[in-house]
C-alpha positions in Angstrom: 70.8 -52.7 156.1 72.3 -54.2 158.6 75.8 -53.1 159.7 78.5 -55.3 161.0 81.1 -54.4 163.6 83.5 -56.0 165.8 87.0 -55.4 166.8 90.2 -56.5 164.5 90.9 -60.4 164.8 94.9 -61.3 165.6 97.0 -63.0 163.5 97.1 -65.8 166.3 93.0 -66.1 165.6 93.6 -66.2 161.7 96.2 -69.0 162.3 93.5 -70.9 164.3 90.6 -70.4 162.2 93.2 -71.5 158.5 94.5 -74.6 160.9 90.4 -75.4 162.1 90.0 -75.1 157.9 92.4 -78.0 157.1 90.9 -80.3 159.7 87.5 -80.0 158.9 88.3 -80.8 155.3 90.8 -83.4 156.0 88.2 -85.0 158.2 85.7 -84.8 155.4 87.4 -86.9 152.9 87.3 -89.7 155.2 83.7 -89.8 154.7 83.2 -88.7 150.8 85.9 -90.4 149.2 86.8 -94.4 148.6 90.2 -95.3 150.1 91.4 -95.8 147.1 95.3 -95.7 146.3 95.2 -92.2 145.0 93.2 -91.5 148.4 96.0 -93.0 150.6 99.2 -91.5 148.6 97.1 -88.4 149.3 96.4 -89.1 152.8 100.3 -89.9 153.6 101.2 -86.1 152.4 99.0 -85.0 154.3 100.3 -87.1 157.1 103.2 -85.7 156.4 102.2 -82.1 157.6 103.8 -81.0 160.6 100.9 -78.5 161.1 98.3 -80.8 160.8 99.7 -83.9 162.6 100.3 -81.0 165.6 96.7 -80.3 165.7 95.7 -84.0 165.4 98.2 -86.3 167.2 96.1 -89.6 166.6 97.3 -89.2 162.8 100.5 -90.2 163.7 99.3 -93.8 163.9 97.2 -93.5 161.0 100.6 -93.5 158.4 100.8 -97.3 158.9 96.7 -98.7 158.1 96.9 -96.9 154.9 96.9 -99.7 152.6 94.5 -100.1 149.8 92.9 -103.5 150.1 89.4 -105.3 149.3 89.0 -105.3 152.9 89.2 -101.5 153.3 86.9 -100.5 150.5 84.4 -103.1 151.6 84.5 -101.6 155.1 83.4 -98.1 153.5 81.4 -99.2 151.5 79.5 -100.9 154.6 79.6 -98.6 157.0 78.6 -95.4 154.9 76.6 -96.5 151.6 73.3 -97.6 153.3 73.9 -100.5 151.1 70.4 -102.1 152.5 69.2 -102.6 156.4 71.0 -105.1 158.3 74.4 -104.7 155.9 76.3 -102.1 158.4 75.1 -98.8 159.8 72.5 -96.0 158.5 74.4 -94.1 156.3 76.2 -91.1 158.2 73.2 -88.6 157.6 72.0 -86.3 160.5 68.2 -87.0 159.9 68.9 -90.4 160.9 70.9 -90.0 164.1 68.6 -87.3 165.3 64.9 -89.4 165.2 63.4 -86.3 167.9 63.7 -84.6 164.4 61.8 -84.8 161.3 64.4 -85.6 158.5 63.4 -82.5 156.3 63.5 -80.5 159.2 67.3 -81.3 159.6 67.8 -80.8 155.4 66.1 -77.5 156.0 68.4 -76.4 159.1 71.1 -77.4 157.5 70.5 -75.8 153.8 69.2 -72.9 155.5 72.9 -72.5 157.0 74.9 -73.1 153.5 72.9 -70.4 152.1 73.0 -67.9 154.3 77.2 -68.4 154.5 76.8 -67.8 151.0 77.4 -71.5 149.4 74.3 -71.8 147.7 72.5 -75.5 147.7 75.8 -77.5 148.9 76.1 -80.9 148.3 78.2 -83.6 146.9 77.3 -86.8 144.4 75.0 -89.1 146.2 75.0 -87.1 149.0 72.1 -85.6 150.9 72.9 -81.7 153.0 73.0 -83.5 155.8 75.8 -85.8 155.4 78.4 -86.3 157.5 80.7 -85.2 154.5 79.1 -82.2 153.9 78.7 -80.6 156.9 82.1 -81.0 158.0 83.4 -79.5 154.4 80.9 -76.9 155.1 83.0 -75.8 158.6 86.3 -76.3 156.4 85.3 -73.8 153.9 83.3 -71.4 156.7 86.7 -71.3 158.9 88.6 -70.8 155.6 86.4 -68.0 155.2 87.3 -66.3 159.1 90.7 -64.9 158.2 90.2 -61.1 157.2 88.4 -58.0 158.9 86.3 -57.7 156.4 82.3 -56.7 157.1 80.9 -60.1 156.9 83.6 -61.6 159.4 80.3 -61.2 162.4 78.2 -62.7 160.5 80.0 -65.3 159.4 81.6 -66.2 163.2 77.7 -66.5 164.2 77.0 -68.8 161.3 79.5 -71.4 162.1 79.1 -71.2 166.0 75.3 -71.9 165.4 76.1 -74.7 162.9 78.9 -75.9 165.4 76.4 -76.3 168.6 72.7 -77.2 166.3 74.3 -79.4 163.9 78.1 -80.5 164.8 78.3 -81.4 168.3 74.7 -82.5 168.6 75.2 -85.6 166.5 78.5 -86.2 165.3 80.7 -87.0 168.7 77.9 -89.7 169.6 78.0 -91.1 165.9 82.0 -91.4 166.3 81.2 -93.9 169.1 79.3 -96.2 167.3 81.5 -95.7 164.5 84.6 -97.0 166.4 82.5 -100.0 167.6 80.8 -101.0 164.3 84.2 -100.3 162.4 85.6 -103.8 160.9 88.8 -102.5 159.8 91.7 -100.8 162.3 91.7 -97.5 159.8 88.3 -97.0 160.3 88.1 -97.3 163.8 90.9 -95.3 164.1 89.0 -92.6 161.7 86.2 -92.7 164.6 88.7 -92.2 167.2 90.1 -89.1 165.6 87.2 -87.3 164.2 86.1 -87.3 168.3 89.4 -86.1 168.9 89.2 -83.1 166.8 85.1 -82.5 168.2 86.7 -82.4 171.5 89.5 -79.7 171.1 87.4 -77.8 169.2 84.5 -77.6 172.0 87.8 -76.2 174.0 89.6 -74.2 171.8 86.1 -72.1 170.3 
């Protein structure tokens, strides 16, 4: 058995890791839900956070895009459904940003990782492991989990670095840039731009 042991984490490290938690999943929503009006009253609370808009100042000039429209729900639907080739982008999977890679190679990586956090076979409706979506709700929920001393705290810190540098940064900052471009819609370019953002402090705050 094997036996975990590192020194104490701060308080200032717990606040980091809980803060890291919230961005990860509020970047995730972007990605798995419809912007829908429930979405965007949701998405104006949450604007609304001083600790969150702190962390991720490009929110600040999200508060005024987020009105429910035809336009804005045709946009998503057109740059993440895969409706049909030629109709918008792949859909936001890693297996198809990374074509050196086999795509059950990726869904392997990345299962392998959920499991061994101890999430089990993670995924959402009409989503494959490898989604954009999941993977960054996976980081929410593994930074959630770095906030006590207990034994699995070394283990856990490993899992999300390696998932941070395998998975994270080796797709998702370049994806960002086509999003912005391909984007028809101000909110979703704007989605692009901070999503990068938050890739960018993290490769300097981790």
């Amino acid at each position: 058995m094997v036996s975990w042991q590192h020194q104490p984490i701060s308080v200032d490290q717990v606040n980091v890791n809980k803060a890291w938690s919230k961005l990860y999943w509020f970047c995730s929503d972007f990605f798995l839900t419809q912007p829908t009006p429930t979405f965007l009253i949701h998405l104006q609370q949450q604007i609304k956070a001083v600790d969150i808009t702190a962390l991720m100042p490009l929110m600040g000039e999200l508060s005024g895009l987020c009105e429910c429209n035809e336009e804005l729900l045709i946009d998503y639907t057109r740059l993440f459904a895969g409706i049909k080739a030629g109709y918008g982008p792949p859909p936001p999977y890693e297996s198809l940003y990374r074509s050196h890679y086999r795509s059950e190679e990726v869904i392997a990586a990345v299962s392998s990782a959920y499991v061994a956090a101890g999430f089990g076979s993670l995924q959402y409706p009409g989503c494959p492991p490898d989604h954009i979506g999941t993977e960054l709700r996976f980081m929410a929920m593994l930074s959630g989990m770095l906030t006590s001393n207990d034994q699995q705290y070394d283990q856990l810190l490993k899992i999300a670095e390696d998932f941070k540098q395998q998975h994270i940064l080796s797709w998702i900052p370049s994806y960002c840039d086509q999003l912005k471009q391909l984007a028809l819609t101000p909110f979703y370019q704007l989605v692009a731009r901070m999503v990068k953002q938050l890739l960018s402090n993290m490769m300097g705050d981790r």
